[in-house]
Steps between C-alpha positions, in 0.01 A plus 500: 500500500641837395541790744285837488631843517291772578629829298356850628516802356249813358695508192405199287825587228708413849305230525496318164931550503493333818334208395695471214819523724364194723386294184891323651347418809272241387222624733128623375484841531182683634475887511338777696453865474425636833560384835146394590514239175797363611417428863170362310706275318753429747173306700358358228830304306778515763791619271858401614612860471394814452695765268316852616646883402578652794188783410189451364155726484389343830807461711864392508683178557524489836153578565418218242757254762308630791153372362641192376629434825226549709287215295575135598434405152798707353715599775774253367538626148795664453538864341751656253435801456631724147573847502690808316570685779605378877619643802662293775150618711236334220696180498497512900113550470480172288707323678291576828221447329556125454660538133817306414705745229460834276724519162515781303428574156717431260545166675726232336268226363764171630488653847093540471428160416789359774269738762150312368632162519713586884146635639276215343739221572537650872139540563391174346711333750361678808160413314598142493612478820196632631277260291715246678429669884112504406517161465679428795299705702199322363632153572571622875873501474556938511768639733441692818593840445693681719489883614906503475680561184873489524668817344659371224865560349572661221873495294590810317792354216693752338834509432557859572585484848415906568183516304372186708595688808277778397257306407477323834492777669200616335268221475567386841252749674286353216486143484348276768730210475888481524736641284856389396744610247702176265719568183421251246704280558406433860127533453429053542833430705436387810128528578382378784105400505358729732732776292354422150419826343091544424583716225792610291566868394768429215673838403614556079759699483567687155796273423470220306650195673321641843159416316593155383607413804173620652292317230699175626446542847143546446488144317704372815269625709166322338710163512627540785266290773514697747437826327245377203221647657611844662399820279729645271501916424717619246624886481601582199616886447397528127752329257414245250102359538561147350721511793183537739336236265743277574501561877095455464503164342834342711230537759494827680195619658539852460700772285563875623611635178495843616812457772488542855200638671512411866157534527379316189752206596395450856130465334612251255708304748187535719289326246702248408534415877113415512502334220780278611306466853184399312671221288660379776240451661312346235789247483496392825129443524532273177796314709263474779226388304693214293666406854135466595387270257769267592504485841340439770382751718493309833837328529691696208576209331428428108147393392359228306548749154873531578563141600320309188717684218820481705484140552404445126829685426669295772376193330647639116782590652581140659388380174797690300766394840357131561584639850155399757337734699286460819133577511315492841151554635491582846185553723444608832337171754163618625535795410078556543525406836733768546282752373197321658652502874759855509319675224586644160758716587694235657477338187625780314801511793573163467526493073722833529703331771522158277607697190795706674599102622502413200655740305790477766530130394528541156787616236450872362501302190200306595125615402249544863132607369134408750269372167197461723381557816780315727650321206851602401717406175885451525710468186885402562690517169786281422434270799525139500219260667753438861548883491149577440363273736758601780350851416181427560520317845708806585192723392280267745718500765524921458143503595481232740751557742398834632154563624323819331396813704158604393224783605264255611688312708694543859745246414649377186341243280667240323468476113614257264524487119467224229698533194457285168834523285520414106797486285541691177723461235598130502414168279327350773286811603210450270455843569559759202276800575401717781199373504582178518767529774289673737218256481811212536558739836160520567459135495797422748322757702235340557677170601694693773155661657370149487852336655433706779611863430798673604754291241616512155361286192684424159275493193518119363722576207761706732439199781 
């Protein structure tokens, strides 16, 4: 699906050459002549961008940003806004006003198009993300937001060692995060985590090899790890556009073309601060959701839809190796008359009290996930039968040799487990599938509960 930009403008000659000047960027094009048809059309077809003059018969740009802004439906669209004539105070206005950039006519048509495809590529991704955080909110799995918001750091890179000292010294009353001053060459050496920059402020100087070396620093920085994510803000003071262009589509967030304007930077940095808050954010609700859907809640442990896919690797894997691998059902012994006698949050003591047990017992290589209700699955890679089955009496013994302290009870109760144990990956196993090694489990389950509980069974293939 192609993307929509939303051209303003009273004049419809500016118009029609703008269009024809976007016909590169591959999106429809939909046009509007005053500012109450464009927020018209800004509600009814959700364009991802708007290109608006900075004056028109019924208002400015900024106003334009202000309306947008205060509708849910089009507060996220971003604005550039085109103009003949700017003073540092208009472009403040805009940028207050929830816009993201003013050029200036004439205005270089490579460094145009880099600008459309920087704002729709970086406001498609906070739109993604925050298709992704409606979801998770609907399935139950959205973050707790918190009142604090840590301040933020900010790295000022410039290889000019007395302009960055002026600079600092300028946007530091401005800025509500930290501030530090790197050369180039020092901007990724050495970063500790809680040190990361948020965003980047990456100086061009008017020499040549100071911009290429900026341009690759800005590609280090997007594959770097640790810095992939934090904002980028280019200041450019004039020079070559295609140099801006360039700077746009390596991946940087923002351009100042116009130099250094303390208070027009600390508003960009400002900006890109949020939006670097927001995606975060976003991120770490999806990681909370997906750890959600594969674990379980109680005992912290991986579910049932973790467990089935990892074993049926386990079992391809051991396929490829001819190495076996241990699969074992073990369920807690009268378990119901736990919960019938102490209650059901002694029951949910004892299974987080069993799981810790048994994680303790087991290799960090080794798979722990409760598949029912007080039913747990162990997988044991590369183990033999005598190593798997010494494993598993050392699992019962974990939870049978030390009473469990529970809510409902003065004393401590005993519990016992009964564990049925397959083998994968062998001739003899008759046992190729998941599916077919945890009903082989299953079944030697079942002949420990009706031993007598409290011991380990072997499947008849791995007996």
């Amino acid at each position: 699906m192609q993307g929509k930009i939303l051209i303003v403008d009273a004049i419809s000659t500016n118009r029609i050459i703008l269009k024809v000047k976007l016909a590169a960027s591959y999106c429809d094009i939909l046009q509007a002549a005053s500012l109450s048809d464009a927020l018209a059309a800004a509600r009814t077809h959700a364009p991802d961008l708007i290109i608006c003059a900075m004056t028109l018969p019924d208002g400015d740009a900024a106003s334009f940003c202000t309306a947008l802004r205060s509708d849910a439906a089009t507060r996220a669209i971003p604005v550039l806004a085109l103009g003949r004539t700017s003073t540092p105070k208009a472009r403040l206005a805009l940028l207050e006003a929830g816009g993201q950039d003013v050029m200036m006519h004439p205005f270089d048509d490579a460094l145009l198009l880099a600008r459309v495809r920087s704002l729709i590529r970086a406001f498609g991704a906070v739109a993604e993300w925050q298709m992704r955080d409606d979801t998770s909110h609907a399935l139950g799995f959205a973050d707790n937001k918190t009142d604090f918001v840590p301040s933020g750091h900010t790295a000022l890179i410039c290889s000019d060692a007395a302009r960055a000292q002026v600079w600092q010294a300028r946007l530091k009353p401005l800025l509500g995060s930290s501030l530090r001053h790197a050369p180039p060459e020092l901007a990724l050496r050495d970063l500790a985590p809680a040190q990361t920059p948020d965003v980047f402020v990456l100086c061009i100087g008017t020499h040549e090899s100071d911009s290429a070396t900026v341009l690759h620093l800005l590609a280090a920085i997007r594959a770097n790890a640790g810095t992939r994510h934090a904002g980028i803000l280019v200041v450019q003071s004039g020079g070559n556009p295609r140099l801006g262009a360039d700077a746009l589509d390596l991946g940087a967030d923002d351009l100042m073309t116009t130099g250094f304007n303390a208070a027009e930077l600390a508003l960009r940095v400002t900006a890109l601060m949020g939006r670097k808050r927001i995606a975060d954010r976003l991120r770490a609700t999806l990681r909370t959701g997906l750890q959600a859907a594969v674990c379980d809640p109680l005992t912290g442990l991986h579910n049932r839809r973790y467990a089935m896919p990892h074993l049926t690797r386990m079992a391809e894997h051991a396929v490829g190796t001819g190495r076996s691998f241990a699969v074992m059902l073990a369920d807690m012994d009268h378990f119901k008359r736990i919960n019938d006698d102490f209650g059901h949050a002694s029951g949910d003591a004892v299974l987080i009290e069993a799981a810790h047990r048994l994680r303790s017992s087991l290799r960090s290589v080794d798979l722990l996930a409760r598949i029912g209700g007080e039913e747990f699955l162990i997988v044991m890679p590369a183990t033999p039968l005598a190593d798997a089955r010494r494993a598993a009496l050392r699992l019962c013994q974990a939870i049978s040799d030390r009473p469990f302290d529970v809510p409902g009870s003065a004393t401590p109760i005993p519990v016992t487990i009964s564990i049925g144990l397959a083998l994968g990956g062998t001739a003899t196993s008759g046992a190729a599938n998941a599916e077919a090694l945890l009903d082989a489990a299953d079944k030697a389950l079942y002949g420990a509960k009706m031993q007598g509980r409290n011991q380990v069974t072997l499947s008849r293939p791995a007996a």
